[in-house]
C-alpha positions as CSV (number, residue, x, y, z in Angstrom):
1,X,60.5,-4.6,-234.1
2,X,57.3,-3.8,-232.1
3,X,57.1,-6.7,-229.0
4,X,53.4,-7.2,-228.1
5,X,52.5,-9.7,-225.0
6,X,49.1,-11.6,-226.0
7,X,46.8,-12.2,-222.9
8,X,44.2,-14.3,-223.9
9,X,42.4,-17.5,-222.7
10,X,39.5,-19.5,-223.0
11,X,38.0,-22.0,-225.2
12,X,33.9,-20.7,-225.4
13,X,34.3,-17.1,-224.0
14,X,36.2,-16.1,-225.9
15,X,36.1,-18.9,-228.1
16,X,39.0,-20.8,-228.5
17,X,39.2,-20.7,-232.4
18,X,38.5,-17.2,-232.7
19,X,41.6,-16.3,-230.3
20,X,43.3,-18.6,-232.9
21,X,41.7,-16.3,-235.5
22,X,42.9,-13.2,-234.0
23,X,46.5,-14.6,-233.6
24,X,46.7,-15.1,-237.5
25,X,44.9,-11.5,-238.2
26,X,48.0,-10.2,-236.2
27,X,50.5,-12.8,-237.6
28,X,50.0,-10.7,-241.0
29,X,51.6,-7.7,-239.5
30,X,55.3,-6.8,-240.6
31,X,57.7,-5.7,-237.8
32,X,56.0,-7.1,-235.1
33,X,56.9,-10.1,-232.7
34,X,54.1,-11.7,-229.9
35,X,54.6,-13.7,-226.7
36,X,52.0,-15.1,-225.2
37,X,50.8,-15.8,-221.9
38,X,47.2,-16.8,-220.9
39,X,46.6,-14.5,-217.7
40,X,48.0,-10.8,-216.1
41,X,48.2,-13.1,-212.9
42,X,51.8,-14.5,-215.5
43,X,53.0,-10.8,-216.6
44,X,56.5,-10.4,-216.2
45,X,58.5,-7.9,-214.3
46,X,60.7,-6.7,-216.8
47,X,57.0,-5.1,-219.2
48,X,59.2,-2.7,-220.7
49,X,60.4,-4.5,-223.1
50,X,57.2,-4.6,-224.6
51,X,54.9,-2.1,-226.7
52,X,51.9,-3.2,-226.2
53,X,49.7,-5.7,-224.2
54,X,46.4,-7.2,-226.4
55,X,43.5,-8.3,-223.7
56,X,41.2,-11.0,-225.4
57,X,39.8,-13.4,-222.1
58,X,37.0,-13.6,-219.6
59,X,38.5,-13.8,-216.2
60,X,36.9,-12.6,-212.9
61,X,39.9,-11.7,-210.2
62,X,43.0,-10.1,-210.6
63,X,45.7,-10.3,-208.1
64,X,46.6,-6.2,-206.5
65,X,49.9,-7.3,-207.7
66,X,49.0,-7.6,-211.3
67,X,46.7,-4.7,-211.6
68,X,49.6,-2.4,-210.1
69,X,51.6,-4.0,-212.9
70,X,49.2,-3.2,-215.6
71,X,48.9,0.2,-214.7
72,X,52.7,1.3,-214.2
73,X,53.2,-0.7,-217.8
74,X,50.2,1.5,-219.0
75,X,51.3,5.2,-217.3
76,X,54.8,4.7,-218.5
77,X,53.6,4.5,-222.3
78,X,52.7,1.0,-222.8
79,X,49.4,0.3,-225.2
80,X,46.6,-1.9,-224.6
81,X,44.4,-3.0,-227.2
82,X,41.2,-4.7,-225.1
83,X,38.9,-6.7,-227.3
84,X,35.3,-7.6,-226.5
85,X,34.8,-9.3,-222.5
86,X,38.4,-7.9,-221.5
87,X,35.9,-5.0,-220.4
88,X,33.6,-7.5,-219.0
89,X,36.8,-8.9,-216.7
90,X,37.2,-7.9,-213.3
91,X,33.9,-6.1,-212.3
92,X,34.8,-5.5,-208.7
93,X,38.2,-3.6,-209.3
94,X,37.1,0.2,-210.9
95,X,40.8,0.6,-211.3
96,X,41.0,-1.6,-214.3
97,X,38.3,-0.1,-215.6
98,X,39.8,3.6,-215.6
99,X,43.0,2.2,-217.1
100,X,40.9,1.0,-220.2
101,X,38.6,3.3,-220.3
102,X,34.7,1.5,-219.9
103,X,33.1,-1.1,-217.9
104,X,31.1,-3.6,-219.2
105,X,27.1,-2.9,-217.8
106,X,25.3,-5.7,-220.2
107,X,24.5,-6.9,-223.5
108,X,21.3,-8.3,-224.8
109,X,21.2,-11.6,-227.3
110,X,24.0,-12.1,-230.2
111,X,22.5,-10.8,-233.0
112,X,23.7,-8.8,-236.2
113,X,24.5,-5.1,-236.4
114,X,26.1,-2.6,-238.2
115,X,29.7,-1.1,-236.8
116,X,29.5,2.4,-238.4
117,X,32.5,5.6,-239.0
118,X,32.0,7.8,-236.0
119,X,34.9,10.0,-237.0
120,X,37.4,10.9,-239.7
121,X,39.7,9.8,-237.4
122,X,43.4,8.7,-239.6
123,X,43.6,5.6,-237.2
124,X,40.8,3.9,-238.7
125,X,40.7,5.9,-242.3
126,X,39.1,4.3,-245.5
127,X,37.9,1.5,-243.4
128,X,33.7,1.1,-244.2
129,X,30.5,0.2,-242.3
130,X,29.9,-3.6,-241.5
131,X,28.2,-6.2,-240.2
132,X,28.2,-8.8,-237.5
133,X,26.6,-11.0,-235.7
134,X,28.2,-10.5,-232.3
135,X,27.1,-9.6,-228.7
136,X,26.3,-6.2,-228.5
137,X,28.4,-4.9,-225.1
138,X,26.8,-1.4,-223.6
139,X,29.6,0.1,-221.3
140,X,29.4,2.7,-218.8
141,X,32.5,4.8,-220.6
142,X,35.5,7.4,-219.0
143,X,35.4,11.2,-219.7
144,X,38.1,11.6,-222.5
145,X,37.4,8.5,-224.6
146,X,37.5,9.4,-228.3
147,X,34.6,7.6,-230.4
148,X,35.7,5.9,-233.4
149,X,32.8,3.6,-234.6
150,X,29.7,3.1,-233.3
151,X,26.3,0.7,-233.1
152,X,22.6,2.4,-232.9
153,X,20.7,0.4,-229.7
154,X,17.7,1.6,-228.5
155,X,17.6,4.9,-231.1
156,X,21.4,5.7,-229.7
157,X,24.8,5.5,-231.4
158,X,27.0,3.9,-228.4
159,X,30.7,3.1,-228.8
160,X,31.9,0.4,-230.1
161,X,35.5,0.9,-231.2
162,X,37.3,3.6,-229.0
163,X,40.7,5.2,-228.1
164,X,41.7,6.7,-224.9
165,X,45.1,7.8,-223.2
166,X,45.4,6.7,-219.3
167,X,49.0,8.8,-218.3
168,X,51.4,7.9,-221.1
169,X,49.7,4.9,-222.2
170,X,47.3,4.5,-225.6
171,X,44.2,2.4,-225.4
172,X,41.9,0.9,-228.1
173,X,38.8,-1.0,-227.1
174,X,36.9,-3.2,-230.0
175,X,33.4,-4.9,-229.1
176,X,33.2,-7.6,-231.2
177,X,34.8,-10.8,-230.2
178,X,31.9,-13.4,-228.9
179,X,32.2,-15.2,-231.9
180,X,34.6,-16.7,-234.0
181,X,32.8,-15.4,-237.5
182,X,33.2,-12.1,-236.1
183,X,37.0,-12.5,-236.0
184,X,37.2,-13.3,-239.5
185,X,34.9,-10.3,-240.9
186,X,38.3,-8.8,-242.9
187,X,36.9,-5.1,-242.0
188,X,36.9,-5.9,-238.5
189,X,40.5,-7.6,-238.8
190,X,41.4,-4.4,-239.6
191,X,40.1,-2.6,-237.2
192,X,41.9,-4.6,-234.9
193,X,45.3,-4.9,-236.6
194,X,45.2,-0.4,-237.1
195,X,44.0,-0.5,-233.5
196,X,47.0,-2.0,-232.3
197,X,49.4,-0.6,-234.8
198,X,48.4,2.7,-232.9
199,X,48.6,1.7,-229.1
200,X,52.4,0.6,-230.2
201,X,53.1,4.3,-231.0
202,X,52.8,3.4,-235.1
């Protein structure tokens, strides 16, 4: 049995019912169990008893404490799977940022585009192109990030689904998440659930 702490909060960004989305996307999963807590400012001390840590809020501080936390879960071989404005969190603290692996540098209006293959990668394998309508997030990215799908802006294909290992620790970022119809897209659901299967080392 995989244990996964859920961080999430918020009831417009993100909004509320597509965290409740998200919790039912992951609730389909066999052999895994979630606890749930709404800030890293409430992690526990003992982390190691979970896999994996799923990011899904908007906040603007974190506490030294917590981000010391986060990493030593992280460098000893916990996961994090970071979903849409986790990257957007914490813009003063480039710490957190190197732990996941991009920083948030702007998005324009929501609007619809297509999330594309990047890579034959086996994480993601036999899961097609789609659409939604989402805010586009542009990210200043870390050396070492491996590309799994991506959007085309401005005549570019940018990231927006990516893995990345930070010491022992697996990472997975996703980009969509502003919406709550973006959280039920079933391709994107699985995205999400594969994403996290992987940062638990399955």
């Amino acid at each position: 049995m995989k244990k996964v702490l859920f961080v999430t909060d918020g009831f417009v960004h993100p909004p509320f019912w597509g965290r409740v989305e998200l919790r039912s996307t992951f609730a389909k999963l066999d052999g895994f169990e979630f606890e749930l807590i709404a800030s890293l400012e409430e992690l526990p001390n003992k982390l190691g008893r979970f896999s994996a840590l799923v990011l899904y809020f908007h906040h603007k501080k974190i506490s030294t404490k917590a981000l010391v936390k986060l990493d030593g879960f992280v460098s000893r071989g916990g996961g994090i799977l970071g979903i849409h404005s986790a990257t957007a969190s914490f813009k003063e603290e480039s710490h957190y940022f190197e732990i996941l692996g991009g920083r948030f540098i702007g998005h324009g209006p929501v609007t619809h585009f297509d999330v594309k293959p990047a890579s034959d990668s086996e994480i993601f394998a036999g899961i097609p192109a789609f659409t939604i309508k989402d805010e586009l997030y542009l990210h200043e990215v870390q050396p070492g990030i491996e590309t799994h799908f991506t959007v085309t802006h401005d005549g570019q294909e940018i990231p927006a689904v990516w893995t990345y290992q930070y010491g022992e620790g697996r990472i997975c970022y996703a980009v969509g998440g502003h919406r709550t119809e973006t959280m039920k897209n079933k391709n994107y659901q699985k995205v999400l659930q594969r994403g996290l299967s992987w940062v638990c080392g399955s």
